[in-house]
NUGUVEX-931091 format. One record per residue (C-alpha): residue number from 0; z, y, x. Coordinates in pm, 1 decimal, decimal comma. Each point is the difference from the previous one (the first is absolute). Layout:
N
R     i         pz         py         px
R   NUM          Z          Y          X
...
//
This chain:
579
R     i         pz         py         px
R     0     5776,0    -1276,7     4591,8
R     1     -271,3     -140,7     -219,0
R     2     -144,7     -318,3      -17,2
R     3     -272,5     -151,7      234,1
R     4     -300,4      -93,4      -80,5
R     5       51,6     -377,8       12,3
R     6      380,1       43,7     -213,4
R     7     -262,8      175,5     -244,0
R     8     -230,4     -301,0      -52,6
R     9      259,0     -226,2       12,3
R    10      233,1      194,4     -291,4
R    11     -384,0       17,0     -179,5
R    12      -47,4     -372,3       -6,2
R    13      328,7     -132,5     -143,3
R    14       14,8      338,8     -222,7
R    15        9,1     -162,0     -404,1
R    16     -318,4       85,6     -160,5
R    17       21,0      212,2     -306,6
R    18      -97,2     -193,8     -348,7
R    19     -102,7      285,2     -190,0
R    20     -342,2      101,1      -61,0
R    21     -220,5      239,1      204,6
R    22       33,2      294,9     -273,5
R    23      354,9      -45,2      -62,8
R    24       97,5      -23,9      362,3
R    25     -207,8      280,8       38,9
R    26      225,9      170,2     -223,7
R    27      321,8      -67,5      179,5
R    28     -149,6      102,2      382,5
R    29     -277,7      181,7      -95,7
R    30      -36,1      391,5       52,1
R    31     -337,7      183,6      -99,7
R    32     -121,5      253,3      249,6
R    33      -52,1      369,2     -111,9
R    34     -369,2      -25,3       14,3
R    35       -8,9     -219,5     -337,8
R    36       24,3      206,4     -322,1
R    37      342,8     -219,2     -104,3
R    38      214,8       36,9      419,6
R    39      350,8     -177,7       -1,8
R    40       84,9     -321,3      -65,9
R    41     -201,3     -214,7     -169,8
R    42      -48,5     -110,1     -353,3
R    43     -246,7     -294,7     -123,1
R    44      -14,8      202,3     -384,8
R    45     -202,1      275,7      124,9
R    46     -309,6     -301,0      104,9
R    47      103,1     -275,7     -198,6
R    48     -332,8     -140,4       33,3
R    49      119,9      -90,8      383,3
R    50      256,9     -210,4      -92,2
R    51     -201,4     -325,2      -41,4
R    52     -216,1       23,3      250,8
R    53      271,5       48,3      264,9
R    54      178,0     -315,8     -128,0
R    55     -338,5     -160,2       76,7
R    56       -5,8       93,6      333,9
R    57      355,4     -164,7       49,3
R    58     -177,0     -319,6     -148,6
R    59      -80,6     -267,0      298,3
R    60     -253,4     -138,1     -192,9
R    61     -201,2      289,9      -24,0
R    62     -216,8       68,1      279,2
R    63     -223,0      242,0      -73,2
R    64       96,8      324,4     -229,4
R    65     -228,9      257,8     -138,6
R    66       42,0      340,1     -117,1
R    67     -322,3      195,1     -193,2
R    68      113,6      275,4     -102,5
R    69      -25,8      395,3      -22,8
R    70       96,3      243,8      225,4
R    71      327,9      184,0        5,8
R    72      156,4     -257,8     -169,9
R    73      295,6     -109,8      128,9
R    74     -159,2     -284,9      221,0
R    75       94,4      118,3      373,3
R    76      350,8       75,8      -44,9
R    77       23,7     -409,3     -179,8
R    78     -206,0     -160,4      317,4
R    79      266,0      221,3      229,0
R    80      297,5     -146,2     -200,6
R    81     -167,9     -345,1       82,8
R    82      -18,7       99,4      330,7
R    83      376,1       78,7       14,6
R    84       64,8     -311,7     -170,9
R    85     -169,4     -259,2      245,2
R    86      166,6      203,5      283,4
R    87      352,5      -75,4     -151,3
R    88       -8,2     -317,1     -213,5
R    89     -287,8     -200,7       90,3
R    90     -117,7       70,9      347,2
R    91     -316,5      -91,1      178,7
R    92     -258,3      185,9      227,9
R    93     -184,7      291,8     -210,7
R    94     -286,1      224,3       13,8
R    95     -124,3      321,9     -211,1
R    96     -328,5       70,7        5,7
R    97     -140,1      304,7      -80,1
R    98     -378,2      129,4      -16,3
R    99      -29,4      154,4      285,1
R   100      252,2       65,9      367,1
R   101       68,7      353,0      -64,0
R   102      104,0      -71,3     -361,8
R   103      237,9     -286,8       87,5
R   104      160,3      257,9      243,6
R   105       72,3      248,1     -267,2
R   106      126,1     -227,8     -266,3
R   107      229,7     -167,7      265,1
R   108      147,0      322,8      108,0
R   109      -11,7      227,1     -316,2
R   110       59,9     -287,5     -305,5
R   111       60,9     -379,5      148,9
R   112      357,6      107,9      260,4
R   113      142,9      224,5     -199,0
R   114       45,1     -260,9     -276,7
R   115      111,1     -280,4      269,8
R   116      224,8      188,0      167,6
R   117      190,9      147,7     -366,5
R   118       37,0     -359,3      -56,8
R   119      298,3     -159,5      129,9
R   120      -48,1     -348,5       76,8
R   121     -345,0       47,6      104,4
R   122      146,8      322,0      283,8
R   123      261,4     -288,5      120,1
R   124     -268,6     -157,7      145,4
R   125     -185,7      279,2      167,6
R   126        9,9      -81,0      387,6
R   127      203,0      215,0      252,9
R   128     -242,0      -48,4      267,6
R   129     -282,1      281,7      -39,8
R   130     -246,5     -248,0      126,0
R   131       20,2     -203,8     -255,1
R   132      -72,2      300,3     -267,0
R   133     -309,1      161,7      -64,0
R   134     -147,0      198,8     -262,5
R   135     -261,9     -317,9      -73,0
R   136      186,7     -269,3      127,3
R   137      372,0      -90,0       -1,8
R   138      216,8     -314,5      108,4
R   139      237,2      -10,3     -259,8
R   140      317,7     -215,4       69,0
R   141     -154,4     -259,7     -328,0
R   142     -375,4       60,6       85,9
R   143     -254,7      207,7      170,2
R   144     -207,0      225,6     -196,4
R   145     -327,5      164,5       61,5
R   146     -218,6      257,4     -144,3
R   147     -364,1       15,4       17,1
R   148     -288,5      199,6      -53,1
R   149     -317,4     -224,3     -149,9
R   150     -241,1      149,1      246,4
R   151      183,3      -99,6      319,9
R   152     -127,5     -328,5      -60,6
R   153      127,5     -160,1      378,6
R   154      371,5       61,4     -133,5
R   155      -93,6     -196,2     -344,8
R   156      -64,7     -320,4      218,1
R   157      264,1     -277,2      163,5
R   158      381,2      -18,5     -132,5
R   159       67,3     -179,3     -262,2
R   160      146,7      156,0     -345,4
R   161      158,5      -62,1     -265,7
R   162       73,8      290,8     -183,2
R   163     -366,3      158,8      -42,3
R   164       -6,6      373,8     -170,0
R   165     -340,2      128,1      -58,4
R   166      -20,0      338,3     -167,7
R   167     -334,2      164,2     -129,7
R   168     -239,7     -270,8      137,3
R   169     -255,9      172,0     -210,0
R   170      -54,3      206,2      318,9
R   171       60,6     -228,3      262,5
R   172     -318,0      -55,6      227,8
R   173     -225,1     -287,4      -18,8
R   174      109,4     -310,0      121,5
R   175      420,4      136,1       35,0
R   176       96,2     -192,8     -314,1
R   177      -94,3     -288,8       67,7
R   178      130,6      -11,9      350,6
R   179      349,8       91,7      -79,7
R   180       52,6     -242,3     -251,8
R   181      -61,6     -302,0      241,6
R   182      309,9       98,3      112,3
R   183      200,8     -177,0     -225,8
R   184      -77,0     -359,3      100,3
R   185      275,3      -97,1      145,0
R   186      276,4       34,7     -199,2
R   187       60,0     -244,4     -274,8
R   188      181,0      316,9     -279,8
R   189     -258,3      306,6      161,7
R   190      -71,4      274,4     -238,9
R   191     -277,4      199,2      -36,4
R   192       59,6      321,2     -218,3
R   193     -327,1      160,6      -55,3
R   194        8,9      349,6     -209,2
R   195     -265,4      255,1      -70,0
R   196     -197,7      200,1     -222,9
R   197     -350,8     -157,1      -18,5
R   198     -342,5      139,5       74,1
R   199     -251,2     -231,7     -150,8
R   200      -17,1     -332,3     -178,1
R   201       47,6     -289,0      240,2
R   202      142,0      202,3      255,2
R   203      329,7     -142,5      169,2
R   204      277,7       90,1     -233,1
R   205     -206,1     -101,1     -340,6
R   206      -95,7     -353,0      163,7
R   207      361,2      -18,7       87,2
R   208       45,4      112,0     -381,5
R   209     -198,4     -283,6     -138,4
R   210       65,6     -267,7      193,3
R   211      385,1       71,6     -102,3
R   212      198,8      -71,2     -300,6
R   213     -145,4      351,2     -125,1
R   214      337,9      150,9     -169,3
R   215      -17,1      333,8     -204,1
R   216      264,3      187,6     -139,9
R   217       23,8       -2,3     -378,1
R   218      192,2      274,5     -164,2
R   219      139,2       78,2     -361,1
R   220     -105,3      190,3     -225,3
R   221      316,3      218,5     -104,2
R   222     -134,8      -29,4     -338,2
R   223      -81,5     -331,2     -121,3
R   224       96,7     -213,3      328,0
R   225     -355,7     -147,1       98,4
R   226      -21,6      -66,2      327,5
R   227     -327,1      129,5      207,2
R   228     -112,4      106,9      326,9
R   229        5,3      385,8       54,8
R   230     -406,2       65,1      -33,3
R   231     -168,4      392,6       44,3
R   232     -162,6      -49,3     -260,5
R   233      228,3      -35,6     -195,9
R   234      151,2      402,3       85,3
R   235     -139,4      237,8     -254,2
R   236      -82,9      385,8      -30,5
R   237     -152,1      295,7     -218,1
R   238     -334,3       86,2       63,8
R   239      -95,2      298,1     -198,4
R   240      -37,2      366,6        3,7
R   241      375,1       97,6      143,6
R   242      -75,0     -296,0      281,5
R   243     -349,8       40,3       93,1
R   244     -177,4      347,0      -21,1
R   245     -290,2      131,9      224,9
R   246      -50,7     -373,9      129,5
R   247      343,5       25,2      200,9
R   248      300,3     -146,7     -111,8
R   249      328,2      187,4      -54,8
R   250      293,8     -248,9      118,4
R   251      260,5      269,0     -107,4
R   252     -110,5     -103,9     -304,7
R   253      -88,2     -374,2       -7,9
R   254      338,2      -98,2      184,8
R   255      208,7       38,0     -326,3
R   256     -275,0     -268,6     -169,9
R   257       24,8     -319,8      211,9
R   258      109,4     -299,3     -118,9
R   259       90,6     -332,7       31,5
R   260     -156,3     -227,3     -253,6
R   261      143,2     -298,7      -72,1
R   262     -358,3     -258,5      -64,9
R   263      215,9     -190,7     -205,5
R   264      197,4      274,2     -286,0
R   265     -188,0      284,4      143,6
R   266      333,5      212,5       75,0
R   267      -76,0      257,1      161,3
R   268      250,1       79,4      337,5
R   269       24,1      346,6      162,1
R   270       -8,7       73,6      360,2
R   271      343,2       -1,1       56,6
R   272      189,6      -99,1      278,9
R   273      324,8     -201,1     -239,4
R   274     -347,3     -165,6     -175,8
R   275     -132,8      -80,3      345,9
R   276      341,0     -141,6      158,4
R   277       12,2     -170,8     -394,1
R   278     -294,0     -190,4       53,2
R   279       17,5      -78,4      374,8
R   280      377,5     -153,3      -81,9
R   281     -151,4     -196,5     -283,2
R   282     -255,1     -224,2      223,9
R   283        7,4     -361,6       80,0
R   284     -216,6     -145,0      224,6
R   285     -291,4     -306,4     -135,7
R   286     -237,5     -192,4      240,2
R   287     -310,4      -61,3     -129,5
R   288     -163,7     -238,4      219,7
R   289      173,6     -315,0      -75,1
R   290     -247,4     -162,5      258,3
R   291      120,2      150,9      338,5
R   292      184,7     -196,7      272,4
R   293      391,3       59,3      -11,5
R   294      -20,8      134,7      329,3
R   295     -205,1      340,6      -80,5
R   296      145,8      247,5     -224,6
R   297     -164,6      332,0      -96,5
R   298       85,4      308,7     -152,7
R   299     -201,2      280,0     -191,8
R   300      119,4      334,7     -129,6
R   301     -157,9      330,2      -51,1
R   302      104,0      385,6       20,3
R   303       88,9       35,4     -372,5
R   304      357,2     -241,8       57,8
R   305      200,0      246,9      268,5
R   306      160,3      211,1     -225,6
R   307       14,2      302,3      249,2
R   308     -347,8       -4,2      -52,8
R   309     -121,9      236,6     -314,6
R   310     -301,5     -165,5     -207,3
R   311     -167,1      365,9      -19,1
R   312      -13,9       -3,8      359,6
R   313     -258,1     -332,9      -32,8
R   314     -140,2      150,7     -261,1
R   315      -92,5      284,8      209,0
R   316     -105,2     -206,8      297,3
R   317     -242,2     -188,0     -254,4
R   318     -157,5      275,4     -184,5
R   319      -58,3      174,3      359,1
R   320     -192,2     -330,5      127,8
R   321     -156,1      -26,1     -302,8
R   322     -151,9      313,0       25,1
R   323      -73,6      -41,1      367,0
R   324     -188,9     -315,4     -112,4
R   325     -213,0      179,0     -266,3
R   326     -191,7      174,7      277,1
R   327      -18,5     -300,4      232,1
R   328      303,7      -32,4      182,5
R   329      113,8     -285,4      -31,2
R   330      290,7      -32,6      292,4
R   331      265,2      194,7     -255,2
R   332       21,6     -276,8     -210,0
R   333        8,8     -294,8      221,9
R   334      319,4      164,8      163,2
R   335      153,4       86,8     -346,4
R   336      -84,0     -367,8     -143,7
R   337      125,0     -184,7      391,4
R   338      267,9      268,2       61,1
R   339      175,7       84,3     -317,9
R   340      -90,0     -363,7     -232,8
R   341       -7,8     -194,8      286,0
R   342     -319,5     -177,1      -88,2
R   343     -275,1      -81,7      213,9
R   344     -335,0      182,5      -33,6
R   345     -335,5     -216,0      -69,6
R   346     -298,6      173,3     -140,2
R   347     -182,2     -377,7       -8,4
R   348     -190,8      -19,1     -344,1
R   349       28,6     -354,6     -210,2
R   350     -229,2     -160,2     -152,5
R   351       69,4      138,2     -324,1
R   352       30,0      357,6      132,3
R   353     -385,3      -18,4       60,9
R   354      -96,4      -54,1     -349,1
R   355      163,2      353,2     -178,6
R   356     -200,9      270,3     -151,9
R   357      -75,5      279,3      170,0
R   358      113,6      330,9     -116,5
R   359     -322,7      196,8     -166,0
R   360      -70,4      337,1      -71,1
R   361     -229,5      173,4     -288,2
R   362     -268,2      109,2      222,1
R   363       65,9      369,5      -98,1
R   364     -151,0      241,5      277,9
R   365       83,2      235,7      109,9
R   366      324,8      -56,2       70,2
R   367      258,1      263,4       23,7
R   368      165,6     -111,1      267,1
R   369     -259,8     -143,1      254,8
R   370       13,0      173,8      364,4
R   371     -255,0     -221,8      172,9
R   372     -200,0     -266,2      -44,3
R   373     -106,7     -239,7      254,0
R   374     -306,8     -238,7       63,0
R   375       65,1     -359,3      168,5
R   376     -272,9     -192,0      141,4
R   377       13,2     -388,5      103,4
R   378     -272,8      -91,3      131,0
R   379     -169,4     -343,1       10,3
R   380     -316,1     -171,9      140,0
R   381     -276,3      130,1     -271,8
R   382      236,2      197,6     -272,2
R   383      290,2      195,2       -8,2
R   384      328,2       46,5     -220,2
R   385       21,5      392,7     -110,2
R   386      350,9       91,7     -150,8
R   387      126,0      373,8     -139,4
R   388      312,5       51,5      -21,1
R   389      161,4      323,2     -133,2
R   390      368,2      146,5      139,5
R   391      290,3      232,1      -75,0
R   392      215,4      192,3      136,0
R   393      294,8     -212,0      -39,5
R   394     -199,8     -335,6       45,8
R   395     -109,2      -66,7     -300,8
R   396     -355,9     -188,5      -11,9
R   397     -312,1      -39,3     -205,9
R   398     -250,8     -265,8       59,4
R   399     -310,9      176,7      -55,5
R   400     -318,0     -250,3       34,6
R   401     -104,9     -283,2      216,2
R   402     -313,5     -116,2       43,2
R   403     -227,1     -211,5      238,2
R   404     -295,2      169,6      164,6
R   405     -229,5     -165,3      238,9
R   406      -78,7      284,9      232,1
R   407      141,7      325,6      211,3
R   408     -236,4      218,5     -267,5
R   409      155,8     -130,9     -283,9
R   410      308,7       32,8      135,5
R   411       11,5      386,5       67,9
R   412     -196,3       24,9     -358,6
R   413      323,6     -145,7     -146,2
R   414      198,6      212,5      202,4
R   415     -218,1      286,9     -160,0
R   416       80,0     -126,0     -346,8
R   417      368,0       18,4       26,9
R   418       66,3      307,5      154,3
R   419      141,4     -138,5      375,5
R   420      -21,4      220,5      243,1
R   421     -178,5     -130,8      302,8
R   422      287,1       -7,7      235,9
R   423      155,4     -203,3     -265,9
R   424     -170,2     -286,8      -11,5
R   425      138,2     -280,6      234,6
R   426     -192,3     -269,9      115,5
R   427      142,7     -316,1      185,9
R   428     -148,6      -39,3      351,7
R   429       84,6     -335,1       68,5
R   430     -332,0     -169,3     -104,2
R   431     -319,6      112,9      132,4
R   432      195,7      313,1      212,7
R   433     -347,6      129,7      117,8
R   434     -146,3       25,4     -349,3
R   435      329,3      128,2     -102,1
R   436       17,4      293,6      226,4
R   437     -383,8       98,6      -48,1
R   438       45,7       53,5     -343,3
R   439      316,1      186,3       33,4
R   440     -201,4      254,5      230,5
R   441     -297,8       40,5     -237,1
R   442      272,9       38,4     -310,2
R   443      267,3      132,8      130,8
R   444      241,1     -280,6      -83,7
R   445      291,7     -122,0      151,2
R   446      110,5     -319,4      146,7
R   447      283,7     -251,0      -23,4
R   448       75,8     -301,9      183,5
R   449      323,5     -199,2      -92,9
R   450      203,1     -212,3      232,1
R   451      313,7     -183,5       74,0
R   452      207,0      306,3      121,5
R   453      289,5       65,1     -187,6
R   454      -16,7      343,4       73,0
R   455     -124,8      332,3      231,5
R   456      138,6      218,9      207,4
R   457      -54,9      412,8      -87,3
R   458      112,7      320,4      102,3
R   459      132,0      252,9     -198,1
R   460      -19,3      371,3      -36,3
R   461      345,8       18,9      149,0
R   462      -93,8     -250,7      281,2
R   463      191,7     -280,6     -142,8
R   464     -105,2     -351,3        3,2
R   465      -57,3     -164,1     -336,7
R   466     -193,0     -300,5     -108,2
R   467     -260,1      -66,3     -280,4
R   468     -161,3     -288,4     -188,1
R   469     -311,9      175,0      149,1
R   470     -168,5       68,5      370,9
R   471      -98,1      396,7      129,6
R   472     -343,9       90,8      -78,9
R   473     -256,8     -149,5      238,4
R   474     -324,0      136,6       87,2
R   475     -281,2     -289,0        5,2
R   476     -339,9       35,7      172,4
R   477     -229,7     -165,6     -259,7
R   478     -283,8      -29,2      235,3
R   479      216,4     -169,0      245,8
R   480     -166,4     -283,3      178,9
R   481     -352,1      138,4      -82,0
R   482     -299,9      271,0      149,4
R   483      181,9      244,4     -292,1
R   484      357,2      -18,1      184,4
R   485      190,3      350,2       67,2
R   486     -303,0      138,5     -200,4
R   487      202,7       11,7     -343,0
R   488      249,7       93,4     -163,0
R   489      370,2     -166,6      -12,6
R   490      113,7     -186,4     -266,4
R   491      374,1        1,4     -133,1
R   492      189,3     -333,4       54,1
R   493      330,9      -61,7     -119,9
R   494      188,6     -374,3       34,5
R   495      237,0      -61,6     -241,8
R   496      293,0     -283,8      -50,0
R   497     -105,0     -310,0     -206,1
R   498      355,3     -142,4      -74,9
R   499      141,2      379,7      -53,1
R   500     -267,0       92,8     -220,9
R   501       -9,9     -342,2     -210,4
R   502      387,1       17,7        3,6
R   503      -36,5      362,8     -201,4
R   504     -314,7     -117,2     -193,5
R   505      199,5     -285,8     -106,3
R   506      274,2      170,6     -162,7
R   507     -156,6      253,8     -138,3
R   508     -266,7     -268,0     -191,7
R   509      374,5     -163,4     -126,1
R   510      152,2      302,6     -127,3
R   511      199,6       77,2      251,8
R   512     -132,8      327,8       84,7
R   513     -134,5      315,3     -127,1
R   514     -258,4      -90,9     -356,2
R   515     -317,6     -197,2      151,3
R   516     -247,4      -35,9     -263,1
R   517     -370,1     -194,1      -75,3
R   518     -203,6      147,6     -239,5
R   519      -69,0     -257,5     -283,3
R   520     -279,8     -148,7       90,9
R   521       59,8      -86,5      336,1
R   522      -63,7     -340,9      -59,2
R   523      169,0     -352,3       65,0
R   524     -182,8        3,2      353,1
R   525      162,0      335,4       66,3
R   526      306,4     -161,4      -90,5
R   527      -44,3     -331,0      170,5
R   528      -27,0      165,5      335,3
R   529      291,9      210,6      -51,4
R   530      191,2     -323,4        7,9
R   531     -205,0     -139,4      311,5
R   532      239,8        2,7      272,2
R   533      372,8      -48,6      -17,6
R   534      233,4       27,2      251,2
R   535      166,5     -347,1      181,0
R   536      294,1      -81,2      257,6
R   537      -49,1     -173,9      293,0
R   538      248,5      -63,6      271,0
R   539      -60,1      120,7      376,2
R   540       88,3     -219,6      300,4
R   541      334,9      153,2       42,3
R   542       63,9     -101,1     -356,4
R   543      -41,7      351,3     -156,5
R   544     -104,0       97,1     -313,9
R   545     -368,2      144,0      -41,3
R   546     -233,3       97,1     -250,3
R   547     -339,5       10,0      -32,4
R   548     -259,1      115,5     -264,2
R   549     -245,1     -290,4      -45,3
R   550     -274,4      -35,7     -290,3
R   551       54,1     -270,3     -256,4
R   552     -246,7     -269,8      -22,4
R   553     -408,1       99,5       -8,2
R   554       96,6      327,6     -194,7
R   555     -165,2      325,9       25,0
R   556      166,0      249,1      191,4
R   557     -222,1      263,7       77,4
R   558       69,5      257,7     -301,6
R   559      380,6      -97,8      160,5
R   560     -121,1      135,4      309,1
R   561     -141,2      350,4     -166,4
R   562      333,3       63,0     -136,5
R   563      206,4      -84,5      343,4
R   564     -282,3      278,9      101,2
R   565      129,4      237,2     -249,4
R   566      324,1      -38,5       70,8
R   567      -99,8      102,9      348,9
R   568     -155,2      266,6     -155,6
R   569      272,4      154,0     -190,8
R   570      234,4      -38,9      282,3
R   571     -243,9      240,3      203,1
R   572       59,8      226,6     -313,1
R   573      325,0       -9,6       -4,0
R   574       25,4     -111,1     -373,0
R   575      150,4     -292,0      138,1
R   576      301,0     -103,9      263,6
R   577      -31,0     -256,1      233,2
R   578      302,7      -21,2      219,4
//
């Protein structure tokens, strides 16, 4: 006959605790499910990187520990091991939070029981009574335990904890994080273990980053011993010929090239997985912010330090958002750079950012390779700013002319001039709509009119849903509101995403994106304007981080403005990606 459930608590409490730390007790009573790459018992060599931080967590004065870090890197199965630990050695009312309900429901059942029922100490304590187990909550004989989705927000609220796991709070919902983490109050030796990838600057995990002790894990060079962090750009390849023909790259090929370089004796390491488990084995761990209260610890490691993960795998991943990026989509590498380095993603300019040289071109036309070439109007109360722009098939661009004409006539001679096709010119509608929309009907023109909206909701040929940085067409009565309405003819109307548009403008004025060129005499106003706006953080009232594109000062932005317009433009042609 087996215990009851009162013998069980009691045997729990005067049970002697264990002295040894998390990893290596995790090594005596730990057993790794078969849904990990490395099942059966476990071993701290194959993440060594784990090791310290789980003897933080077994530190009482530590009350808040952080985890930035990539994805599919070992950081799950160490918070579980944790888990296991407080159960057995150091109990005291726990929660798991995951993003959402239905999430916390699948890890529990498919990941979290499996590896605390394999462990011994931890099933010893499982209650008998099948009211006291659920798949989200569970009285242990040392503790009770539950598991929680972010979004069921009502569940997040009352008992106090002191063992606090929050996993991936980059996608937790507004207001969730900072909720849960009241929780802790109460008890004197709480811990809050807060682990994630990270979305963008300032968000939860890289505040929690900062404001800790801000280790990194500094390997050896094989070679000549110097310590450094492991840094992508630091990973090298071959880019010729045998690696890069008809603008597609062969990775058959460019595999057998990468590298490790050493930025100290410039050794150069292959992608191998004894050079991988070489280097990860060779790391200590150095805090670097010598200014952070004992009580907050944080961590930061990246995809490159795993050593079941190849390096021409990330070098894939990056080449493939790269080129994503060239033609203005820019989502490919945020996920690569928050996903695989484990870096958050800012696109805010400094102040030195705005004062670079713009990338110029010889002002030889015509050009081989241009596919269409766009017209951008902003207009203002008694002039206007005219811009050409010229585009590729790949999204290459050539700035073409600007100017700044003082009426509709001089605009459409200037269209004339440089060869735009009517339809092609695009005129903001914001200011002086009626005007606007008049001389789109007597050109032919079509309008634009930005706005906050990060992006629009289309149909396509297949009936699917998919969204764009720019509105459907809209068919605007220019005599509207006059004796000429319903007598003339409709004028196209498309609205298009400010911050989506400035986001790919942006990036593509920095380099980041296919070649976007000035002709050389552009001019420093030109210039000036194409550093007008920049893009800031501000925090919502649930504490969130947001961003914003606001101008700088008194500056200029209006020749800004005709390029967010071509950008719209090239989108509509397809010479460009936005989502």
């Amino acid at each position: 006959m087996g215990m009851t459930y009162v013998e069980q608590v009691a045997r729990a409490a005067i049970r002697p605790r264990s002295t040894d730390a998390p990893w290596l007790w995790a090594e005596k009573n730990i057993t790794v499910d078969k849904t990990s790459p490395f099942p059966g018992k476990y071993k701290s060599t194959t993440a060594p990187w784990t090791m310290q931080p789980m003897e933080v967590f077994a530190d009482n004065r530590v009350r808040e520990l952080s985890i930035m870090c990539s994805a599919q890197s070992g950081k799950t199965q160490m918070v579980m091991i944790l888990l296991a630990w407080a159960i057995a050695e150091d109990p005291g009312p726990a929660m798991w939070v995951q993003a959402a309900q239905d999430e916390a429901k699948t890890f529990a059942k498919t990941r979290l029981m499996p590896t605390l029922e394999a462990c011994d100490p931890v099933a010893a304590l499982f209650p008998e009574d099948r009211h006291s187990k659920t798949t989200l909550e569970i009285n242990f004989a040392s503790m009770p335990l539950v598991i929680n989705g972010a979004n069921s927000q009502s569940k997040l609220q009352s008992k106090p904890i002191r063992w606090l796991f929050l996993d991936e709070v980059r996608n937790y919902p507004a207001g969730a994080f900072e909720m849960v983490s009241k929780r802790t109050r109460a008890f004197w030796n709480a811990r809050k273990v807060l682990i994630s990838t990270p979305n963008d600057v300032d968000d939860h995990v890289d505040r929690a980053f900062k404001e800790g002790d801000q280790r990194i894990y500094l390997i050896a060079c094989p070679e000549c011993g110097e310590r450094h962090e492991l840094e992508f750009e630091n990973l090298k390849w071959v880019t010729d010929e045998t690696t890069y023909r008809d603008n597609k790259w062969d990775f058959d090929a460019l595999t057998p090239t990468i590298r490790y370089v050493c930025p100290k004796c410039q050794a150069e390491l292959p992608d191998r997985p004894d050079i991988r488990k070489q280097i990860a084995n060779s790391g200590i761990w150095k805090a670097t912010n010598p200014d952070a209260p004992t009580q907050k610890v944080s961590f930061r490691w990246s995809a490159l330090l795993p050593p079941w993960v190849r390096w021409a795998d990330l070098v894939q991943e990056f080449l493939a958002a790269r080129a994503a990026m060239k033609v203005g989509s820019v989502e490919p590498f945020k996920t690569f750079r928050c996903e695989s380095l484990g870096l958050p993603w800012s696109t805010e300019l400094s102040e030195e950012e705005t004062e670079i040289d713009l990338a110029k071109h010889d002002d030889t036309w015509p050009w081989d390779g241009e596919k269409y070439r766009f017209a951008t109007v902003d207009v203002q109360k008694d002039h206007f700013y005219f811009l050409v722009r010229a585009w590729a098939e790949d999204g290459q661009s050539r700035l073409v002319h600007w100017a700044k004409p003082t009426s509709f006539e001089d605009l459409e001679a200037l269209r004339i001039e440089h060869k735009v096709e009517k339809h092609l010119l695009f005129i903001d509608s914001g200011y002086s709509a009626n005007r606007v929309y008049s001389a789109c009907n007597q050109y032919g023109w079509t309008c634009l009119k930005g706005g906050a909206a990060k992006d629009f909701t289309h149909k396509s040929r297949d009936g699917k849903t998919i969204k764009r940085a720019f509105s459907q067409k809209i068919q605007i009565d220019p005599g509207q509101g006059t004796s000429k309405q319903g007598r003339l003819k409709t004028v196209p109307l498309f609205h298009w995403s400010n911050p989506t548009c400035k986001d790919i403008l942006a990036n593509l004025r920095d380099g980041k994106g296919a070649e976007w060129l000035a002709y050389s005499e552009a001019g420093e106003d030109y210039e000036a304007q194409m550093f007008s706006e920049r893009k800031v953080q501000r925090h919502d009232r649930a504490g969130q981080a947001v961003y914003e594109w606001r101008k700088i000062g008194k500056r200029q932005n209006h020749l800004w403005d005709c390029e967010c317009m071509q950008v719209v433009a090239a989108l509509m042609g397809r010479v460009l990606r936005d989502f």
